[in-house]
N, C-alpha and C positions, 0 to 999 in steps of 0.2 A: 815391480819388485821382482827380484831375482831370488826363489823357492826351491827348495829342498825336500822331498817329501820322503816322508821315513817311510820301512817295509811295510808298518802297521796301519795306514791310509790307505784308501780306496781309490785304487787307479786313474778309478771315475774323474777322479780332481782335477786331472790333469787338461782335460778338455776344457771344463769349466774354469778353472781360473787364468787359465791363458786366452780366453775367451773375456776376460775381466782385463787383461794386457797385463798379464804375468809372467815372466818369462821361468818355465815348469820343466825339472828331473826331478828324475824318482832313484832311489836307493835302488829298487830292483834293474832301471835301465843301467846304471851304472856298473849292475854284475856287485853289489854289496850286499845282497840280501845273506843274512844269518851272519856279517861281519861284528869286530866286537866295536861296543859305540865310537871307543876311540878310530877305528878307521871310518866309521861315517863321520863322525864329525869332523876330523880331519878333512874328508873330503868336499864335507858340505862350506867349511873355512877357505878351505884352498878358490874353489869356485866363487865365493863370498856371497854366498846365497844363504838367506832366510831361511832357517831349519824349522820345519815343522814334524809334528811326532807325538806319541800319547806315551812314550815310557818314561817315568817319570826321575830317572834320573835324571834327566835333563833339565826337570825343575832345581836342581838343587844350583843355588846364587852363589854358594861359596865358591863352588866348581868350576860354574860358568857366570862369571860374575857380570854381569848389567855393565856394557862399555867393553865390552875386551872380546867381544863378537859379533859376527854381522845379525843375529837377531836366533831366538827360538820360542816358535808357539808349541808349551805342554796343552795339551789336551785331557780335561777330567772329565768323562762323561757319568753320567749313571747306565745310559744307556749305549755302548760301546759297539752296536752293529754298522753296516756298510752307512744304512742311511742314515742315522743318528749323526755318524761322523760327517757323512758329506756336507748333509744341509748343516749343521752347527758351524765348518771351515764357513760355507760359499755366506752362511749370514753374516760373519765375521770380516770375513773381506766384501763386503757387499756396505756394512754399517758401521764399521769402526773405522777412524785413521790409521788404518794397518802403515800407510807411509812412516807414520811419528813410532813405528814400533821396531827400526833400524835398532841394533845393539840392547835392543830390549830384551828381558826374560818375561815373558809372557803367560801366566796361564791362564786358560779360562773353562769353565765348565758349565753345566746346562745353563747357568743363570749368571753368570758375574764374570770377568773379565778384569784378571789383576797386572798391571804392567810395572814390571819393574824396571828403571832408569838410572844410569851410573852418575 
């Protein structure tokens, strides 16, 4: 899968899920960090990479409606530090069909994992 990882992710990721055969950029290599969402996602579309991110306008379906992108996992933590985030991503792609999750709205948090599909 082709990944986009927002500013708010832990670098760490990028080792490890490309290690799982993910092909991984980060908002920061690409010189977007503090851009406004519309030119990340713009450029996360343009690449056609899998947007991952914990700001949760991303959650919103009307916005980014299920089918009309190449994919985004929101992030709900309770616990929102480096390694909360990390281990929750690599469980996530480690035990879900992240494949069947192309053009999906995704969110998931400490415990549940909701997929929305066009």
């Amino acid at each position: 899968m082709r990944i986009k990882l927002d500013e708010n992710l832990p670098i760490g990721l990028v080792p490890a899920l490309t290690e799982l055969g993910h092909a991984v950029d980060t908002v920061r290599e690409e010189g977007l960090t503090g851009q406004d969402d519309a030119a990340v996602w713009s450029a996360a579309q343009k690449d056609r990479r899998f947007f991952v991110t914990q700001d949760l306008d991303f959650a919103d379906a009307r916005r980014y409606a299920p089918g009309t992108h190449t994919g985004i996992l929101v992030l709900r933590l309770h616990e929102g530090d480096i390694h909360a985030l990390s281990e929750r991503v690599l469980t996530l792609f480690t035990t879900e069909p992240v494949e069947t999750w192309a053009g999906c709205l995704v969110v998931a948090t400490d415990r549940k994992v909701r997929v929305r599909s066009s």
